[in-house]
C-alpha positions in Angstrom: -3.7 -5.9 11.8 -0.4 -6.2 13.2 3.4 -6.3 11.3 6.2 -8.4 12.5 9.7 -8.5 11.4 12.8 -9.9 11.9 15.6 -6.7 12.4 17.0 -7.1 9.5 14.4 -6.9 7.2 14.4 -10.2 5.3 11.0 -11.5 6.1 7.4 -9.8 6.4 4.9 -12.1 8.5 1.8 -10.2 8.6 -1.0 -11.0 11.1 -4.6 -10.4 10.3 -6.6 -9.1 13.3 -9.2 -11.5 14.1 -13.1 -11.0 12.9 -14.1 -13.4 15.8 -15.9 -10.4 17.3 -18.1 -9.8 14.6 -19.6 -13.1 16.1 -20.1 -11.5 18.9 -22.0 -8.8 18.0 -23.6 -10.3 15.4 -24.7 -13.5 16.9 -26.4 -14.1 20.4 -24.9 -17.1 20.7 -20.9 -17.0 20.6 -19.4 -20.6 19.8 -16.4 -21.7 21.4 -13.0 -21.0 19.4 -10.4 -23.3 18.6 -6.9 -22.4 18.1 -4.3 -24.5 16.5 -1.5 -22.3 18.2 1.8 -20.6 17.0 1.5 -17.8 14.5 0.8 -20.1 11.0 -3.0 -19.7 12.1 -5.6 -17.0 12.9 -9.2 -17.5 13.6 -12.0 -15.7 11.4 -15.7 -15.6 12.1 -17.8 -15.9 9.3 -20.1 -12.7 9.5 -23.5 -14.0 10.3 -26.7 -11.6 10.9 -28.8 -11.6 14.2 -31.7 -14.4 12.8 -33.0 -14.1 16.8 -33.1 -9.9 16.8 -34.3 -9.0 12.9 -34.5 -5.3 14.1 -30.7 -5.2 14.3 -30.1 -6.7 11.1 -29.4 -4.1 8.4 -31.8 -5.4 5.9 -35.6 -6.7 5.5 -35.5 -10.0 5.3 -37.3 -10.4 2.6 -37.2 -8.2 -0.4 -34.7 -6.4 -1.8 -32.9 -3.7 0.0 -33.8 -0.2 -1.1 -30.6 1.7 -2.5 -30.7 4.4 0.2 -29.6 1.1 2.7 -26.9 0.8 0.6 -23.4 3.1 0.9 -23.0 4.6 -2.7 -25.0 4.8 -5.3 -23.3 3.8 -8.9 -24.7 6.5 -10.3 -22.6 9.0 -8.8 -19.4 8.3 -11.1 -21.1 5.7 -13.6 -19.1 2.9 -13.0 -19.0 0.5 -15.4 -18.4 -3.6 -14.8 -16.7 -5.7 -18.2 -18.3 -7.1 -20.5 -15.7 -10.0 -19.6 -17.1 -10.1 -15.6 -18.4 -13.0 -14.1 -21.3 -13.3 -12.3 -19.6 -14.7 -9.8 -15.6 -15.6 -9.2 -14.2 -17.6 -6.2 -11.1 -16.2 -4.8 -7.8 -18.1 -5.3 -4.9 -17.8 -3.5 -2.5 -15.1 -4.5 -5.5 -12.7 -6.1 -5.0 -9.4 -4.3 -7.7 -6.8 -3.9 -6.3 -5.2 -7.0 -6.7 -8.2 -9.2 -10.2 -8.8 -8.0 -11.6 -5.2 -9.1 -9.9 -4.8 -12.0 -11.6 -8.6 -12.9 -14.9 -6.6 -12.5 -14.5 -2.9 -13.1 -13.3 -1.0 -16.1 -12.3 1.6 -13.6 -10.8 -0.5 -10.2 -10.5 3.0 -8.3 -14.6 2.8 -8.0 -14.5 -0.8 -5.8 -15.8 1.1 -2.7 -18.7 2.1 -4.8 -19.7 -0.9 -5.6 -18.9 -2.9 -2.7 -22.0 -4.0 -0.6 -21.0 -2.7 2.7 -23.1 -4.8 5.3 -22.5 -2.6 8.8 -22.5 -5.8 11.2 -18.9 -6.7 9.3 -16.6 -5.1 10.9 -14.3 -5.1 8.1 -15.9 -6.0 4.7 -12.4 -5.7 2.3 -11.4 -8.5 4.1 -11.5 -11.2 1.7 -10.4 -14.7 1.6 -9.3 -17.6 -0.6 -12.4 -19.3 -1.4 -14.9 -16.5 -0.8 -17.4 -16.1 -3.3 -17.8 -12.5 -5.1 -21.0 -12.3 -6.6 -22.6 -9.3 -8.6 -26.6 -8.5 -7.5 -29.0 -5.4 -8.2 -30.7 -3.2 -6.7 -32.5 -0.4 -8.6 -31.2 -1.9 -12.0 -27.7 -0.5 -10.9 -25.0 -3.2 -9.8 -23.3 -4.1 -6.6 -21.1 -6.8 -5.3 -20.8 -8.9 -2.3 -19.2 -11.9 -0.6 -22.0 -14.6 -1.2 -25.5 -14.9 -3.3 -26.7 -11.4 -2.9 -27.8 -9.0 0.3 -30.7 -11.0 1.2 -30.9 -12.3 4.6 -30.4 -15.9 5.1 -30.1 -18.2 8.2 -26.7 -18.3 8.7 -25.0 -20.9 11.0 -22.5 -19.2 13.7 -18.9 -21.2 12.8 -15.4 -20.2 13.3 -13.0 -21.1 10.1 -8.9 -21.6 10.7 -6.8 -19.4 7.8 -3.5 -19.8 6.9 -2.1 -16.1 7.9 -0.9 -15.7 4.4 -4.2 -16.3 2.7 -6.1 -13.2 3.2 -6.3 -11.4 0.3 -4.4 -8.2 0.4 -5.1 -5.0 -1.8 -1.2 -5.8 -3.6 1.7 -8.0 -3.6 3.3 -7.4 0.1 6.4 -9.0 -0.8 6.8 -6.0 -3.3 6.5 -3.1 -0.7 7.7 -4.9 1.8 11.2 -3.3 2.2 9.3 0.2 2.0 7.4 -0.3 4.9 9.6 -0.5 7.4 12.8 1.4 6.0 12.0 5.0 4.7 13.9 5.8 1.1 13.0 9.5 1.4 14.0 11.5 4.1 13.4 15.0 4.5 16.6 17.8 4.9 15.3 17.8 8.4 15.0 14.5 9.1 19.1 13.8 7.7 20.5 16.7 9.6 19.2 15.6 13.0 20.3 11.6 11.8 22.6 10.2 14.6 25.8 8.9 12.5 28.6 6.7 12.8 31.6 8.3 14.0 34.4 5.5 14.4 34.9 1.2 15.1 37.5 -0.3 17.1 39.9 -0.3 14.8 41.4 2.9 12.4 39.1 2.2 9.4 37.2 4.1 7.0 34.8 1.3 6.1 32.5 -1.2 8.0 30.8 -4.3 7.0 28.6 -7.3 8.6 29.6 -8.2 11.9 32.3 -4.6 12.5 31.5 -3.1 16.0 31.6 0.8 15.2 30.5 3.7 17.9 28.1 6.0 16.8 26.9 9.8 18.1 23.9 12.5 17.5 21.5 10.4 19.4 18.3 12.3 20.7 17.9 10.6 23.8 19.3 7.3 24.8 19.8 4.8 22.1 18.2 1.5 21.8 17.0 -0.9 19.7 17.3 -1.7 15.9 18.4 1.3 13.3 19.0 1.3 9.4 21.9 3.0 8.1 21.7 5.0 5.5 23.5 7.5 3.6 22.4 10.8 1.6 21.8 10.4 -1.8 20.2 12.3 -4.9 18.0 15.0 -4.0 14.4 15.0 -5.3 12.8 18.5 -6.3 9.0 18.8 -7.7 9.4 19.1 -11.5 7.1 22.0 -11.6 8.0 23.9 -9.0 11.5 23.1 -8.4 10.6 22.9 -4.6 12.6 20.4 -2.8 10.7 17.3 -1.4 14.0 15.4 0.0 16.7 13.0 -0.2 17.0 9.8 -1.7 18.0 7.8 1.6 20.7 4.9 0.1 20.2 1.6 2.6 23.9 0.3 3.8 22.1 -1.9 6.2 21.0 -3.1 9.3 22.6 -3.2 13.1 21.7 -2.6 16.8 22.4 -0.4 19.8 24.9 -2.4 22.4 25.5 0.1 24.7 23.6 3.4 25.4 26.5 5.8 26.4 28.2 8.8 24.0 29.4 7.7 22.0 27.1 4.6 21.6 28.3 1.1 21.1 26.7 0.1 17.6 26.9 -3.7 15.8 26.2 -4.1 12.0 24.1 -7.3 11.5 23.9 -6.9 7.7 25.3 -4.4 5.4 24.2 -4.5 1.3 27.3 -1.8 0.9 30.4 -0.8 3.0 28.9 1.7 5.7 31.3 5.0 5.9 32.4 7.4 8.7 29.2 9.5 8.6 26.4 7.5 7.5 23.0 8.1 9.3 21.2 5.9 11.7 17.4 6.1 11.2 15.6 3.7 14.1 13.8 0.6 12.5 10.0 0.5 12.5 8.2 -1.8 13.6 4.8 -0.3 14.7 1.6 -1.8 13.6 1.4 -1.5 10.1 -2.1 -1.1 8.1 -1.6 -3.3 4.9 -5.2 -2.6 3.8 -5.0 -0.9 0.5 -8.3 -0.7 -0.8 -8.4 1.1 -4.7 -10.3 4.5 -4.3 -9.8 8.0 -6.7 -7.5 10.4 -5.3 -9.1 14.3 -5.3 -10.1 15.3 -8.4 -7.1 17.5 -10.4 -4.8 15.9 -8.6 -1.2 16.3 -10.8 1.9 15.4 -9.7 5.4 13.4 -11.2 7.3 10.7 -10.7 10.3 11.8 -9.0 12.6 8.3 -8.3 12.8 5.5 -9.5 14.2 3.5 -6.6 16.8 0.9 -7.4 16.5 1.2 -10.8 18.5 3.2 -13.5 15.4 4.8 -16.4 12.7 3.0 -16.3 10.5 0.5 -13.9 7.6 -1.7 -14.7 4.7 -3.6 -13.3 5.4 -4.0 -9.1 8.3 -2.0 -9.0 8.1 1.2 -6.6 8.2 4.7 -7.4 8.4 8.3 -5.1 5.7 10.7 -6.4 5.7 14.2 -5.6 2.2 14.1 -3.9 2.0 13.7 0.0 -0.4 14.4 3.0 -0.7 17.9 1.9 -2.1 17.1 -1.5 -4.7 14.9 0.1 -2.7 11.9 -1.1 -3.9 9.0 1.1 -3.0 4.9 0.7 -5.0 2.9 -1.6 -5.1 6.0 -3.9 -5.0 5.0 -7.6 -3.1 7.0 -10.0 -3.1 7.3 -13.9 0.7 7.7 -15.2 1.4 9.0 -18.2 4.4 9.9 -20.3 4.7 13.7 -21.8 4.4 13.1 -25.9 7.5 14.6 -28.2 8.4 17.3 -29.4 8.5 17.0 -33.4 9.4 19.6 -36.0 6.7 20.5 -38.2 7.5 21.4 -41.8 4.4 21.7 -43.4 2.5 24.7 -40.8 5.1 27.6 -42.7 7.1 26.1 -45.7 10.4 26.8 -45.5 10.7 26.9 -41.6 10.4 24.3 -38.8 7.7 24.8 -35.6 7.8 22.8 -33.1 4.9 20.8 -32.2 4.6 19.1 -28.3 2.3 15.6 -29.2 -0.1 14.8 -26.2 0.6 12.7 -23.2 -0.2 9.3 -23.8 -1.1 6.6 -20.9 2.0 4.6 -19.5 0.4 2.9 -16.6 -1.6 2.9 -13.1 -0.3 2.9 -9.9 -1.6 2.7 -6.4 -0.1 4.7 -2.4 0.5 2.0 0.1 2.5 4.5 2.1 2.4 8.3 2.8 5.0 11.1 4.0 3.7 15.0 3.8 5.5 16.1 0.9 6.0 12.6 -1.4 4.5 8.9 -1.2 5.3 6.0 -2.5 3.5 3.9 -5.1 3.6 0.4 -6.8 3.2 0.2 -10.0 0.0 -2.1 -10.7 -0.1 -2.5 -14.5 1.8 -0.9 -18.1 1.4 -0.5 -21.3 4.6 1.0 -21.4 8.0 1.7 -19.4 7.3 4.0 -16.5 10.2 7.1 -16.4 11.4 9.5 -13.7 9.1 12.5 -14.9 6.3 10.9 -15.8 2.9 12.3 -14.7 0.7 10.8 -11.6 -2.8 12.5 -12.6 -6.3 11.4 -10.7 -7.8 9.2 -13.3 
């Protein structure tokens, strides 16, 4: 799956590698693709099994599959389906993975578990508009799949044309998509190494869009796109007071002119007057994995919210938030989280009369969010669903 972006940010077109070459290994006979051109349209092969080879399909074809043929058994966390699920749903545009296994599952973190994983797909979380989720059984214990069931039918090798923005994605892109590419926490190291602007043409203290300022600290020579940012509130763990990083404040966008010392810089965009001294941190646009499929984190995990980006309290349903869990705590994308909000503390009169004790109430549940993007000491999440406001302190447990 590949990103592209424009430098400065302002549209996400994300390109869906192609499952043509499931055909390919699925099918002795490859059909010939046809390609509408330009980047509104990918090809996708329709998994189909081997009807010519039945010892390279993954199931009898008759009969039901036995459940050691199948990837996890439901019995290992007992995941239960709701009452409200439908035997079968077709996918609509805009349903995201999310959506899809929280229509099915009281808990949407088990969707691996119950998602018939046939090994001649190359990818089966790849779902589309139109696809047909259906529930089967095997055992008594429940499963779903793309289609009637896991029984093997005669499939007809085709090739179907998609509209790049209809594959269903495991959340709302447009809601993450500034985090992606721009990092809002930077580490101590990561700031004091920055490259930063040092002067324009002209004696001025601040820059905006379309100001030609010269810039120094570059490791290397300087090229392409970079963000400028500038320090903001530092971010400790809540529990241990250790310090994950700094809030990194986006002032904009520009691009390297000339590579000398010090080097020739040109603000394309600026949301806020860039300063003498801001940092340069170098636009990314590597391939970027947008496949966030809802799993549990480790069990015990605990950690807190520690940011609330762009926002002054509280956040609710798809807004982001930094929680201080990272790499090191296991902490990997597509990794659901239970937040909940510490209870009060009340005075209680009635344990001694005459004096007041005070009594900490229990946590009660706030909300669930999901990682879509990793760093070793925090990660950030989206906020998938609330019963209440989510706050800066709020716990991120495994649920």
């Amino acid at each position: 799956m590949l990103g592209k972006y424009n430098y400065n940010g302002t549209y996400l077109t994300l390109i869906v590698a192609s499952l043509f070459a499931v055909l390919v290994t699925a099918c002795t006979t490859t059909p010939e693709s046809t390609s509408s051109g330009g980047d509104t349209n990918i090809e996708v092969g329709e998994s189909a099994v081997d009807i010519e080879n039945p010892e390279s399909q993954a199931l009898p074809a008759s009969g039901e599959p036995r459940l050691e043929d199948l990837p996890v058994s439901p019995e290992q966390h007992n995941v239960e389906f709701k009452a409200s699920a439908p035997e079968q749903y077709t996918v609509v545009p805009g349903d995201t993975l999310w959506d899809l296994s929280n229509r099915f599952l009281v808990q949407p973190w088990y969707w691996p578990e119950i998602w018939y994983l046939n090994p001649q797909i190359n990818n089966p979380h790849l779902i589309y508009p139109g696809d047909v989720i259906s529930i089967f059984y095997v055992g008594g214990k429940p499963y779903l799949t793309v289609g009637d069931g896991p029984r093997v039918t005669k499939l007809s090798p085709k090739v179907r044309g998609e509209d790049i923005d209809a594959q269903v994605y495991g959340i709302p892109i447009p809601a993450i998509q500034q985090f992606i590419i721009r990092p809002r926490v930077v580490s101590e190291e990561t700031l004091d190494n920055a490259p930063y602007i040092l002067s324009s043409i002209e004696e001025r203290l601040a820059f905006g869009a379309g100001d030609r300022v010269y810039a120094r600290g570059f490791n290397g020579d300087p090229q392409g796109q970079y963000t400028v940012f500038r320090k903001g509130e530092a971010l400790y763990d809540p529990k241990t007071d250790e310090l994950l990083g700094f809030e990194a404040i986006i002032v904009g966008d520009g691009e390297i002119i000339r590579a000398n010392d010090p080097a020739t810089f040109d603000l394309t965009q600026t949301k806020r007057e860039a300063l003498r001294g801001d940092r340069l941190l170098p636009v990314d646009f590597s391939e970027v994995d947008t496949e966030f499929v809802p799993h549990a984190p480790p069990e015990n995990t605990h950690g807190h919210v520690i940011s609330l980006f762009d926002a002054i309290s509280q956040v609710g349903t798809f807004q982001v938030v930094a929680l201080s869990l990272g790499e090191r705590n296991g902490i990997e994308k597509g990794h659901v989280l239970d937040i909940n909000q510490a209870g009060r503390v009340v005075a209680d009169p009635f344990e001694k009369p005459g004096s007041l004790v005070d009594v900490d109430l229990p946590e009660e549940s706030a909300g669930r969010a999901m990682v879509f993007r990793t760093f070793e000491k925090v990660s950030y999440a989206l906020i998938m669903e609330t019963s209440r406001s989510i706050q800066y302190g709020d716990s991120a447990t495994s649920p």
